[in-house]
ZAKOLTI-983251 format. One line per 4 residues: number of its first residue (from 1); their letters; for each residue x, y, z of N, C-alpha, C. Coordinates in pm, whole numbers, plus 50000, padded with zeros to 5 digits. Example, Ala and Ser with C-alpha at 12.3 -4.5 7.8 and 13.67 -1.06 7.14 Angstrom:
1	as	51319 49431 50780 51230 49550 50780 51320 49670 50780; 51285 49775 50708 51367 49894 50714 51290 50003 50787
END
This chain:
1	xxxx	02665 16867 31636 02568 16758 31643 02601 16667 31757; 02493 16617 31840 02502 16536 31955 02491 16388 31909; 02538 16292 31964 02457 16161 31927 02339 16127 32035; 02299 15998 32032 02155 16001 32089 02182 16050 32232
5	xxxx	02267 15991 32292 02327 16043 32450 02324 16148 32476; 02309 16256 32402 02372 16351 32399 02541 16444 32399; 02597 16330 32360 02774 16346 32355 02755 16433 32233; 02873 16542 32244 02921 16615 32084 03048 16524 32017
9	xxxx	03038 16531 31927 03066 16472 31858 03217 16561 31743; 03323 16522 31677 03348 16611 31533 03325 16514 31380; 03310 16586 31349 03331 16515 31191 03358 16437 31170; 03459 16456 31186 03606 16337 31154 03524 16196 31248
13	xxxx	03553 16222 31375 03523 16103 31419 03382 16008 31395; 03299 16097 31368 03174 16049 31327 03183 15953 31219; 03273 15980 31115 03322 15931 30962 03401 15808 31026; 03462 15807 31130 03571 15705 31168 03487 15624 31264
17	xxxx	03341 15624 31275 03239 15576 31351 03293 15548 31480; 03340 15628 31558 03382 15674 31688 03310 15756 31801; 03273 15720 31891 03146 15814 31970 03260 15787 32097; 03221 15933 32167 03263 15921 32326 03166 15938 32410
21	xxxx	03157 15814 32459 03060 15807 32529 03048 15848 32685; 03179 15797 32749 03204 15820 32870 03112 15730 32943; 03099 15762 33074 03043 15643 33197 02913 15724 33282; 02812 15638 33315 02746 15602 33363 02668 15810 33337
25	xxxx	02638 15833 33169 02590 15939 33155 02532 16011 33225; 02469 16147 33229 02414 16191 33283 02389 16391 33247; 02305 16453 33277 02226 16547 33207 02375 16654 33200; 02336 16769 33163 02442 16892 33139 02508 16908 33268
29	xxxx	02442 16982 33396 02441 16978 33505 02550 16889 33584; 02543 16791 33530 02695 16643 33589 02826 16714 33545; 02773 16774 33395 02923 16786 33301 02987 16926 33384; 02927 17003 33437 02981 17107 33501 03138 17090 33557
33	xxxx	03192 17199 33558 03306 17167 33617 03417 17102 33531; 03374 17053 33425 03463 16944 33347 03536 17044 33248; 03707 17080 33299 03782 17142 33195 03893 17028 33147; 03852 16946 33129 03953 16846 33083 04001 16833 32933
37	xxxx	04109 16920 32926 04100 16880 32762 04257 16828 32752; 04301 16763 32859 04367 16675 32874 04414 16598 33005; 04559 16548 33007 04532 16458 33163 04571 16603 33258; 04606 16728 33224 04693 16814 33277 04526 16837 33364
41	xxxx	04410 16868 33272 04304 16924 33307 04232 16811 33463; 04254 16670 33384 04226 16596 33511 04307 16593 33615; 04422 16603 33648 04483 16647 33756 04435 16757 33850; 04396 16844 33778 04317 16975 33849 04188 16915 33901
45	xxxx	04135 16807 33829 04022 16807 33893 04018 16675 34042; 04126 16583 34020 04120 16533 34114 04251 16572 34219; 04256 16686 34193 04381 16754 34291 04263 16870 34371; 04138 16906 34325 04053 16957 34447 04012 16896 34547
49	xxxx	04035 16737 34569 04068 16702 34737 04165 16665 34762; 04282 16702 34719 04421 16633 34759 04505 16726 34816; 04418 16865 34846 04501 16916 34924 04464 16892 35099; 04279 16821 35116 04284 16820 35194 04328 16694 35249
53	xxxx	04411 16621 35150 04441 16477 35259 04542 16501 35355; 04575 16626 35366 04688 16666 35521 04829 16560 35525; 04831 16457 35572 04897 16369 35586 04981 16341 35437; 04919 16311 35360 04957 16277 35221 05049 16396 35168
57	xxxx	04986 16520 35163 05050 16680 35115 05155 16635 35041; 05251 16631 35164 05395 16674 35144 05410 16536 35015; 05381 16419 34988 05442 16306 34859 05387 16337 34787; 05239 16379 34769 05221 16417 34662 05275 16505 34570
61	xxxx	05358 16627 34713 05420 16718 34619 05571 16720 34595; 05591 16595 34621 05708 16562 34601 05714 16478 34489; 05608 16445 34405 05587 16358 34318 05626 16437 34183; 05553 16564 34214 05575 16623 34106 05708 16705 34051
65	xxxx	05715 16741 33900 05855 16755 33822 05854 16888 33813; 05927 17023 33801 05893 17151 33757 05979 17151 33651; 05959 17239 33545 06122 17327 33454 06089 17445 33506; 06147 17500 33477 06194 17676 33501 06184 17734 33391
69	xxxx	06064 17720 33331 06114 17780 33183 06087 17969 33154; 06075 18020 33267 06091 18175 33282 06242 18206 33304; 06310 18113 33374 06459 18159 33356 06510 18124 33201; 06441 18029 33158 06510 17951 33058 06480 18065 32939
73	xxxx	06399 18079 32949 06357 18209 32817 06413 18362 32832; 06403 18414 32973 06425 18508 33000 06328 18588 32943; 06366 18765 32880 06275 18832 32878 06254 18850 32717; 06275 18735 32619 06300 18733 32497 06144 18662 32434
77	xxxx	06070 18728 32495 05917 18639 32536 05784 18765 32488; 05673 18748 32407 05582 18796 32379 05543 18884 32547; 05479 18956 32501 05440 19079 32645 05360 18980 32718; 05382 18992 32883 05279 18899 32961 05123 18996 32974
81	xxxx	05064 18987 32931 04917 19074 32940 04868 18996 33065; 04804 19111 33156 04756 19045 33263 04599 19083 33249; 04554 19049 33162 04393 19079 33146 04295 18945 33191; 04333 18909 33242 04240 18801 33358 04222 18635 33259
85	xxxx	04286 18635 33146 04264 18486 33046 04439 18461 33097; 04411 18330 33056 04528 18206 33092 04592 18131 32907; 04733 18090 32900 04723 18027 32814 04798 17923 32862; 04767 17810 32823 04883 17671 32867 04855 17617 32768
89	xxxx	05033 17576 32734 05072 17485 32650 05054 17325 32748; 05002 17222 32641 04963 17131 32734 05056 17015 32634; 05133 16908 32623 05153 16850 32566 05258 16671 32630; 05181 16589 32536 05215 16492 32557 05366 16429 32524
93	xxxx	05423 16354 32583 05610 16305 32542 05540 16163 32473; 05639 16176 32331 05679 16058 32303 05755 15927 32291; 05870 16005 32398 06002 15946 32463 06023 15774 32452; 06039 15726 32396 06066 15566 32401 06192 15545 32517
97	xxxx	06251 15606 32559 06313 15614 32689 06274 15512 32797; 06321 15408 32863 06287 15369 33025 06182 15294 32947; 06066 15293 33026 05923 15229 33041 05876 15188 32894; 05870 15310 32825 05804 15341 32731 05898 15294 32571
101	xxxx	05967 15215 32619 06048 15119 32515 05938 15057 32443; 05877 14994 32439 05756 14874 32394 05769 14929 32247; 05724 15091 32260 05680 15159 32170 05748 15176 32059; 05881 15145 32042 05996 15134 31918 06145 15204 31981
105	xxxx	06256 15240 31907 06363 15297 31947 06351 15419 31991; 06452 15503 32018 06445 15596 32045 06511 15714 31961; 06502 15715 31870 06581 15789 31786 06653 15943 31823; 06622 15944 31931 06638 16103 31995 06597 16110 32159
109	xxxx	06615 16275 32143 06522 16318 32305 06334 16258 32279; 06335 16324 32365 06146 16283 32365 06141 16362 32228; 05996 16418 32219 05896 16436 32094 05746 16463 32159; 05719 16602 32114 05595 16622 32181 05476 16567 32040
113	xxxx	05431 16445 32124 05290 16317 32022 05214 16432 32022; 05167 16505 32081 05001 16596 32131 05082 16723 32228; 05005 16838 32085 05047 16973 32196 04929 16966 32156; 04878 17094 32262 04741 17156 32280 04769 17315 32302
117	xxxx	04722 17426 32270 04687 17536 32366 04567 17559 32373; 04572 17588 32531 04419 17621 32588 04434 17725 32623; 04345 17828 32567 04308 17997 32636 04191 17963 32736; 04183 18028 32810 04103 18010 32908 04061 18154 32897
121	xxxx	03943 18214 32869 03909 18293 32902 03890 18424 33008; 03886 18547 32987 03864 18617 33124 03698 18613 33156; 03727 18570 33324 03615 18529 33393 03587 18407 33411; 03676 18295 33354 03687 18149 33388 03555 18118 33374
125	xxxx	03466 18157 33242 03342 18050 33238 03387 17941 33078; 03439 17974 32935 03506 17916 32891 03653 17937 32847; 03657 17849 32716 03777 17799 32703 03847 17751 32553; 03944 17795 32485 03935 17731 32341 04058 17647 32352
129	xxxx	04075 17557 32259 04182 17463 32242 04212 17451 32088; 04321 17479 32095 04369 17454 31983 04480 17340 31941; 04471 17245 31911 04577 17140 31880 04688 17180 31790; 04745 17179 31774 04879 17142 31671 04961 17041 31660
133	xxxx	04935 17005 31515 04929 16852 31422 05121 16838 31488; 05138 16749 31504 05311 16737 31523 05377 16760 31384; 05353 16684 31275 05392 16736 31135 05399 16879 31025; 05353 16948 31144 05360 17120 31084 05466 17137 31081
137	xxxx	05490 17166 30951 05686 17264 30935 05646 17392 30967; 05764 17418 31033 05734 17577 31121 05906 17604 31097; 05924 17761 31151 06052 17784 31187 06065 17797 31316; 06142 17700 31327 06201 17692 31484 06303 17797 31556
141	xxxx	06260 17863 31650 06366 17985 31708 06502 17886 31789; 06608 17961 31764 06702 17949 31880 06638 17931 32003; 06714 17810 32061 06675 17768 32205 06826 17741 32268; 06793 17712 32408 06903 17667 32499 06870 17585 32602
145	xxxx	06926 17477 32598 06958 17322 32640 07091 17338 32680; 07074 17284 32860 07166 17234 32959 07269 17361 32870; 07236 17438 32870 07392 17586 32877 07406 17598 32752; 07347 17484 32679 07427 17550 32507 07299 17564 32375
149	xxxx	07377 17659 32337 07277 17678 32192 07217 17575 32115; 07122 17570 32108 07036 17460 31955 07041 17568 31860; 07056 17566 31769 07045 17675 31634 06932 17639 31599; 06832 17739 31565 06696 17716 31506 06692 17673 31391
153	xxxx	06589 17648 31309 06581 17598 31178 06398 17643 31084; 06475 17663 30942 06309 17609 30873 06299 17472 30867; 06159 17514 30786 06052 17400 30775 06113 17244 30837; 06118 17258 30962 06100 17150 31029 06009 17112 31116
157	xxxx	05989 16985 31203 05832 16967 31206 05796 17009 31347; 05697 17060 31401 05681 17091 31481 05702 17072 31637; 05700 16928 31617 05797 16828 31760 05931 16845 31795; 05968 16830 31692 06128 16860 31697 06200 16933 31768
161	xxxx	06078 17049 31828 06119 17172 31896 06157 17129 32063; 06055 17035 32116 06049 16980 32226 06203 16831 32248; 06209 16729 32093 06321 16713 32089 06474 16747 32152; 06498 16836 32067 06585 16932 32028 06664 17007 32228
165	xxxx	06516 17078 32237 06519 17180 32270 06446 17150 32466; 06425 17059 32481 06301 17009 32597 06198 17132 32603; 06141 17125 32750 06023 17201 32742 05995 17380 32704; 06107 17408 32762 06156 17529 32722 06138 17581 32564
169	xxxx	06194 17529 32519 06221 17543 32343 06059 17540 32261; 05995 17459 32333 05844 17364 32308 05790 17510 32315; 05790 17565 32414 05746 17690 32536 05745 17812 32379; 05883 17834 32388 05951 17955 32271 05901 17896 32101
173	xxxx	05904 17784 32110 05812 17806 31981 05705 17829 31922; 05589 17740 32050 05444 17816 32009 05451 17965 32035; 05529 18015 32107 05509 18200 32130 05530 18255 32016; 05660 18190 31976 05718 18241 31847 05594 18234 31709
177	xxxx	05514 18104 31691 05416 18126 31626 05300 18166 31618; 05258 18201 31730 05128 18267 31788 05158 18379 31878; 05271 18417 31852 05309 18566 31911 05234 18593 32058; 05196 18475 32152 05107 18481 32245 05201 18411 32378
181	xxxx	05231 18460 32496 05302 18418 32594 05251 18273 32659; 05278 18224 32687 05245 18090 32773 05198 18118 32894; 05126 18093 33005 05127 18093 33121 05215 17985 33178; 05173 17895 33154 05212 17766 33189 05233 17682 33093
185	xxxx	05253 17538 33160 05323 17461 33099 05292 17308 33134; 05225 17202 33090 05251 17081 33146 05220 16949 33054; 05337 16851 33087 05389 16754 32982 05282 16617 33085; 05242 16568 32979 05187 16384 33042 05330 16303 32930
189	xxxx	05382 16158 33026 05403 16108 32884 05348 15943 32868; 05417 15873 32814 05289 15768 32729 05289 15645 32876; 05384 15646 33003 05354 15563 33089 05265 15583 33202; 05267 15717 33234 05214 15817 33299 05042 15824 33227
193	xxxx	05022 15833 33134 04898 15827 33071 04835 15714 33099; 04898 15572 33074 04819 15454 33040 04820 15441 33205; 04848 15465 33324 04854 15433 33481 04764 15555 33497; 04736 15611 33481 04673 15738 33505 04471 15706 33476
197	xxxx	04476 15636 33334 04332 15583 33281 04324 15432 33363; 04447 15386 33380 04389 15244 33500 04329 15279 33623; 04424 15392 33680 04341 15422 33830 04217 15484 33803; 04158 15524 33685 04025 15583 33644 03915 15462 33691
201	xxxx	03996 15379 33640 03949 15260 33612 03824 15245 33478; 03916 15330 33424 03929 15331 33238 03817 15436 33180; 03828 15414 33042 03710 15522 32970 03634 15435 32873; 03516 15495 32875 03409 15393 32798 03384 15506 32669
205	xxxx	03409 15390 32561 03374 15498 32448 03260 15354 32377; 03205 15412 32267 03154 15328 32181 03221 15360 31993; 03224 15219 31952 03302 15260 31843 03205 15206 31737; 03097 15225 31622 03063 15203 31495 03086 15113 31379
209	xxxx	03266 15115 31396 03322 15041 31296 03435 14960 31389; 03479 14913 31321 03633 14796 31370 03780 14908 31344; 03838 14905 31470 03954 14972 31476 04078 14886 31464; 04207 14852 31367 04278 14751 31402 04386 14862 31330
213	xxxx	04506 14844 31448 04622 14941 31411 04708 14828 31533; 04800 14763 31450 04904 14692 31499 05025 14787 31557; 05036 14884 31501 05140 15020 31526 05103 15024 31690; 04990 15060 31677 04914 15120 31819 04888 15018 31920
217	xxxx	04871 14924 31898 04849 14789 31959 04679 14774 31980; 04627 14833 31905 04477 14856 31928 04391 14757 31839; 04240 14707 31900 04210 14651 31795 04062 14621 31870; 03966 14648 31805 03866 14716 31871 03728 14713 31775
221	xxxx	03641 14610 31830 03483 14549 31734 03432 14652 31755; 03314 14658 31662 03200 14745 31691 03131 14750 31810; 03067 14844 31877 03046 14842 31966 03072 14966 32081; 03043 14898 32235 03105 14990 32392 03204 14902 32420
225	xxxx	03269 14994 32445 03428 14920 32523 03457 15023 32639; 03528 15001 32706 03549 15035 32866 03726 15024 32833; 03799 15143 32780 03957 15102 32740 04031 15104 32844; 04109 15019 32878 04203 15043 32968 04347 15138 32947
229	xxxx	04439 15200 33021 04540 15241 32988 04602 15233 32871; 04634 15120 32806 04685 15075 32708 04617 15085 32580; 04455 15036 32607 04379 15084 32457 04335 15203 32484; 04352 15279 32568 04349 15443 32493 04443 15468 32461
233	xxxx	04576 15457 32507 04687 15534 32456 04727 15477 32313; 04677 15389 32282 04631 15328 32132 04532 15423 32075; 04462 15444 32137 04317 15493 32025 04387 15670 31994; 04436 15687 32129 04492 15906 32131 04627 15840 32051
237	xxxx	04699 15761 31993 04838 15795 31878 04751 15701 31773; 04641 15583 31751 04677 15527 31613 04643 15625 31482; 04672 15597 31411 04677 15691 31241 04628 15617 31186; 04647 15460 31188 04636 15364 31038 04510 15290 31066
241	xxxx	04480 15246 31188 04345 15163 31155 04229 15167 31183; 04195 15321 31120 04116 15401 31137 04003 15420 31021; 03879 15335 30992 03836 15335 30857 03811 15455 30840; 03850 15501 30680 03869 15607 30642 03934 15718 30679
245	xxxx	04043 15670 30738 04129 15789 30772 04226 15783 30594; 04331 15901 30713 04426 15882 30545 04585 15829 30632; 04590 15796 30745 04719 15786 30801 04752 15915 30831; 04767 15981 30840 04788 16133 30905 04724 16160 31025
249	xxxx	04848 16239 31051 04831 16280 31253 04694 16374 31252; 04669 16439 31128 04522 16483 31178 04361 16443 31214; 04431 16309 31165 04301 16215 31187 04353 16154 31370; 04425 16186 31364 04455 16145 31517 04411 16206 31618
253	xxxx	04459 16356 31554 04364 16478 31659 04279 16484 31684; 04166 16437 31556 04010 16425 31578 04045 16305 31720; 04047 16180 31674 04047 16125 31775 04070 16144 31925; 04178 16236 31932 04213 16263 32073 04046 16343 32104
257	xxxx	04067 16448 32027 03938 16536 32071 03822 16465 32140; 03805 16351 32079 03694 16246 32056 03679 16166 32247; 03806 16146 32253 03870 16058 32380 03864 16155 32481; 03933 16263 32455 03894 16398 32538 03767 16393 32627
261	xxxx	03661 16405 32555 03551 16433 32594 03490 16322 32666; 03514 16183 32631 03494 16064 32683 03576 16080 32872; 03709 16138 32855 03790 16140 32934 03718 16229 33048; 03646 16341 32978 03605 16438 33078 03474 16359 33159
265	xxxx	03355 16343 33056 03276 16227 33152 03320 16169 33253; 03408 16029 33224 03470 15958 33322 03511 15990 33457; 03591 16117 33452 03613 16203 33578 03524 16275 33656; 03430 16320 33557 03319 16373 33662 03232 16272 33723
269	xxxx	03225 16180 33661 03130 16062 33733 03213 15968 33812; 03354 15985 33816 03390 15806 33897 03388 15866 34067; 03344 15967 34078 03278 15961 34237 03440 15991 34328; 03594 16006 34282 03645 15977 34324 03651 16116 34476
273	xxxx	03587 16195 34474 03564 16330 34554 03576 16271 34698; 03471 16178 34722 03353 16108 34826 03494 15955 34851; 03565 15926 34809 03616 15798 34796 03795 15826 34825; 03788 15888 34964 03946 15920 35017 04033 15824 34954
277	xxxx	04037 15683 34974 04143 15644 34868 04178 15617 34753; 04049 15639 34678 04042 15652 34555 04127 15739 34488; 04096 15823 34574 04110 16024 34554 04293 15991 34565; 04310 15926 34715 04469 15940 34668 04549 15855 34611
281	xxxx	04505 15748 34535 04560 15657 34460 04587 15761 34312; 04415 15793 34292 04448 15898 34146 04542 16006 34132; 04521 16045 34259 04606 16199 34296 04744 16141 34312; 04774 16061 34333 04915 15991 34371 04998 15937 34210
285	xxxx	04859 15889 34112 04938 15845 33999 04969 15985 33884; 04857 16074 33944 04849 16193 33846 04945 16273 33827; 04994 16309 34006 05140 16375 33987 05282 16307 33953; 05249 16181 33977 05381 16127 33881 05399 16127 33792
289	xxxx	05284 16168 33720 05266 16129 33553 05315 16240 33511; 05294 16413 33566 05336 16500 33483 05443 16581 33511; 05514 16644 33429 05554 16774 33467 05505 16893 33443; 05525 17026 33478 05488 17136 33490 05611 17245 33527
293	xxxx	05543 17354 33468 05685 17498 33470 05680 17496 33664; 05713 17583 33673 05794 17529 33805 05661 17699 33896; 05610 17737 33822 05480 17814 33935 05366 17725 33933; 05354 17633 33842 05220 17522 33888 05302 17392 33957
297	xxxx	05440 17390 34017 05507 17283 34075 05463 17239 34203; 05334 17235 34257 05275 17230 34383 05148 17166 34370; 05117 17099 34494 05000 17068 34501 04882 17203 34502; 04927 17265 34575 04847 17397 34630 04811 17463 34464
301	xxxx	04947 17497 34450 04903 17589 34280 04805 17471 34212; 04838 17384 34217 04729 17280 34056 04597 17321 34106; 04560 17312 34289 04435 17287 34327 04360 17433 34266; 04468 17512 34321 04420 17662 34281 04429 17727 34146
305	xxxx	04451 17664 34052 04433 17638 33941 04287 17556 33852; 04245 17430 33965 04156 17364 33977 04026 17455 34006; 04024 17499 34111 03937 17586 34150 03882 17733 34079; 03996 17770 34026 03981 17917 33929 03925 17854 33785
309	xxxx	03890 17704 33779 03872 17684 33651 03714 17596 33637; 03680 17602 33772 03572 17561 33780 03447 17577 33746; 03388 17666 33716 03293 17689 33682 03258 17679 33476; 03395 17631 33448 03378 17625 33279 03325 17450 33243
313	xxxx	03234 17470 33223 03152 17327 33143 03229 17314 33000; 03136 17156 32987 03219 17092 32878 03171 17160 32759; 03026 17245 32791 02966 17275 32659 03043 17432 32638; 03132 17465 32688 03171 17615 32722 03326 17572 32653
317	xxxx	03387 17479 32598 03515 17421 32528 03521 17437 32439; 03581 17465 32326 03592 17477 32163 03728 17436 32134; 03682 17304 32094 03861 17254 32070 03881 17257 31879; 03975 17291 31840 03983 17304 31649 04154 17233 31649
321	xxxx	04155 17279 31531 04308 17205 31518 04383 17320 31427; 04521 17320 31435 04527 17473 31363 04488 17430 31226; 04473 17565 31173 04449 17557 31044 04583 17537 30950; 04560 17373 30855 04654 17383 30789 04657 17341 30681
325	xxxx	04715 17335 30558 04741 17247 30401 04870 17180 30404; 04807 17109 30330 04915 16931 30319 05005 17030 30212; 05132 16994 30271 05302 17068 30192 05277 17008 30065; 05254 17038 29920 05278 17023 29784 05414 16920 29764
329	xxxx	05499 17000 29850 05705 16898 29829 05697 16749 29925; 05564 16786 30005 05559 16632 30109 05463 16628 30187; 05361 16514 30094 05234 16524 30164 05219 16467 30308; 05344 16412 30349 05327 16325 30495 05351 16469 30612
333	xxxx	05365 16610 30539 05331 16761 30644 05247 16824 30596; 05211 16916 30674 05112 17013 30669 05179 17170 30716; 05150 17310 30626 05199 17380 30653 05060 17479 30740; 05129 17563 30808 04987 17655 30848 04957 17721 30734
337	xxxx	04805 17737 30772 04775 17890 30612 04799 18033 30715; 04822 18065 30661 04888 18209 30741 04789 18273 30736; 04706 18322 30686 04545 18400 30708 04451 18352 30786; 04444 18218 30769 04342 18161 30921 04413 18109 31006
341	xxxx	04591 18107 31064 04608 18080 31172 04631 18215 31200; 04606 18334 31141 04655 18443 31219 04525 18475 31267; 04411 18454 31255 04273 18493 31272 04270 18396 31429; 04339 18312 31372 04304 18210 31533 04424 18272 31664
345	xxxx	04524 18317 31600 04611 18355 31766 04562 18541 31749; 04500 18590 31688 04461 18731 31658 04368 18748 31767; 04280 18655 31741 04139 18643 31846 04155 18574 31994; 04293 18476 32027 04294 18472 32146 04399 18572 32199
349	xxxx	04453 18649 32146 04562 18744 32216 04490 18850 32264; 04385 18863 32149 04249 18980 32213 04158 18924 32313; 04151 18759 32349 04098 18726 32455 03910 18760 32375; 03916 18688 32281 03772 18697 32128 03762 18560 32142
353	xxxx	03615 18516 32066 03625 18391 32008 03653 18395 31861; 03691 18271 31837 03790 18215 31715 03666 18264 31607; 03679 18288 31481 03590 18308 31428 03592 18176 31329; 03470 18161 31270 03463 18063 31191 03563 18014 31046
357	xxxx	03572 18155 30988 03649 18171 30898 03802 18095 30965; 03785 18110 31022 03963 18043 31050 03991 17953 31006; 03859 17828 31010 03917 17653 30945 03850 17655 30812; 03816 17785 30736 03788 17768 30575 03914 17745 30496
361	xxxx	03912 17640 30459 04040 17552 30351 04142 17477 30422; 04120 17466 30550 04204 17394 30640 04197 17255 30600; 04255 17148 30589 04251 17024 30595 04282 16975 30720; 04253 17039 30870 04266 16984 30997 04103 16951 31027
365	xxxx	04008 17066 31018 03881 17005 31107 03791 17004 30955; 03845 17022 30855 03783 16922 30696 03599 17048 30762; 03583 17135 30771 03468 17222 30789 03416 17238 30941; 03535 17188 31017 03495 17219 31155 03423 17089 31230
369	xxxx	03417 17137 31379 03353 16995 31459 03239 17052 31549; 03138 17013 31607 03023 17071 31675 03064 17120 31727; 03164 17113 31831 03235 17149 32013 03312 17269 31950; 03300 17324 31827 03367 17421 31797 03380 17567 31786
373	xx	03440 17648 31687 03380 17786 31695 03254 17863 31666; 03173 17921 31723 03074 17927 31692 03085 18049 31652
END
């Protein structure tokens, strides 16, 4: 279901009277091009003129971070199928580290807030996304950090892996649960995000109801708002002041999804193509913001990455959340159901769409979201 704008919409957020509206609308045709189903995706898109700023090249690509996580894994890795689809793990740090103190202690390494995988289809016209809730108990494989063993573990929560283990480990665990290789790899984290939506010069959503989450620092009338850095990265983590949520990270996901799409608008319309310094102010904050496995560690690879991904519209996206049930021993997790998440990495390893059956009894998309499997 669209709202009057024509924006899609999910469930969830509709219930949490949340619309993404994005900026200065405009017909299907605008949305082209828009694979943004996170900041990894907007980088690609404002890294298709940043290779031609010549002069600039070389800082920009010095801006950016690589891991190595093909040495790091070695050959202990699901088969690489080269049948023309892509998968990237996309995920956000929760690191209270440096900058990002504001946010509380640090009880650890980082913490991946928001993973995503995106299959990209063969023939680069779409694309599915699948979220995974951070609170999924999973079994975590053996990893290796700076030379030494992490010993794996059960039912622990799904972040922990990135914790524990940095990107690498993050890498080996979704494989390990979706038996599906990674292509790639790339981390935003929470300072990098909120500088990233300023040089946008922000996202316009409209909200239904009153949002107030002191956690998040968010707090937000009915209405259009235009968020800056700071109240989105409020609106993509709050849980609690969310009418009718339940406090759970899956009501969060909706939200991201929600912001997502707002996010993708924004970029296709802020003109920054036509607007050389626009282009390298964004392009300049974008690659600071992330890291990436060390074959997208270039300006050149993101662009060409950018470009191979172009032709997939926003209406060509299907983002879900895995399928999961709230743990009986602790309702603050969610375990996967093993029959509809195997239907969901079954159908992208075959390079299929997700079938519907996948989110029957899930308590992630509560019967699914428009932008979804069809």
């Amino acid at each position: 279901m669209a709202d009057s704008n024509g924006t899609a919409q999910t469930a969830e957020s509709r219930a949490r009277g949340i619309r993404a509206t994005g900026r200065r609308r405009k017909g299907p045709a605008r949305r082209r091009r828009a694979l943004t189903i996170t900041l990894c995706a907007l980088v690609s898109v404002v890294l298709l003129g940043g290779a031609g700023l010549g002069y600039v090249y070389f800082k920009l690509n010095g801006n950016l971070k690589g891991v190595d996580i093909n040495a790091a894994l070695g050959h202990d890795r699901p088969k690489n199928v080269d049948d023309g689809s892509m998968d990237i793990l996309v995920m956000g740090s929760d690191s209270r580290a440096g900058k990002n103190d504001e946010y509380g202690r640090d009880e650890g390494g980082a913490r991946s807030d928001t993973a995503m995988i995106m299959h990209v289809y063969k023939g680069r016209k779409k694309a599915s996304v699948v979220s995974v809730p951070r609170d999924t108990l999973i079994k975590r494989p053996d990893c290796t950090k700076d030379g030494r063993t992490v010993t794996g573990a059960r039912r622990v929560m799904f972040n922990t892996a990135f914790e524990v283990g940095g990107p690498a480990c993050a890498v080996k665990t979704v494989e390990s649960i979706s038996g599906i290789r990674m292509d790639h790899f790339i981390e935003v984290d929470f300072t990098g995000f909120k500088k990233l939506i300023d040089a946008l010069g922000g996202v316009e959503i409209t909200t239904s109801k009153a949002i107030n989450d002191d956690k998040s620092h968010l707090h937000l009338q009915p209405g259009k708002h235009t968020l800056d850095g700071e109240q989105s990265l409020g609106l993509v983590r709050t849980r609690h002041g969310v009418p009718g949520g339940d406090g759970s990270d899956l009501g969060r996901i909706q939200l991201q999804q929600t912001f997502i799409k707002a996010l993708m608008n924004q970029v296709k319309n802020v003109g920054v193509l036509t607007n050389p310094t626009k282009l390298y102010d964004i392009a300049d904050t974008a690659t600071k913001a992330i890291t990436t496995d060390t074959d997208l560690n270039s300006v050149s690879e993101l662009t060409g990455l950018a470009k191979s991904l172009g032709n997939i519209g926003s209406e060509n996206i299907d983002m879900m959340t895995l399928p999961v049930a709230y743990d009986t021993a602790d309702p603050d997790r969610v375990l996967p159901l093993a029959k509809q998440s195997r239907l969901v990495w079954d159908a992208l390893r075959q390079d299929k769409d997700i079938p519907k059956s996948a989110i029957k009894g899930s308590a992630g998309d509560k019967g699914g979201t428009d932008n979804y499997v069809k």
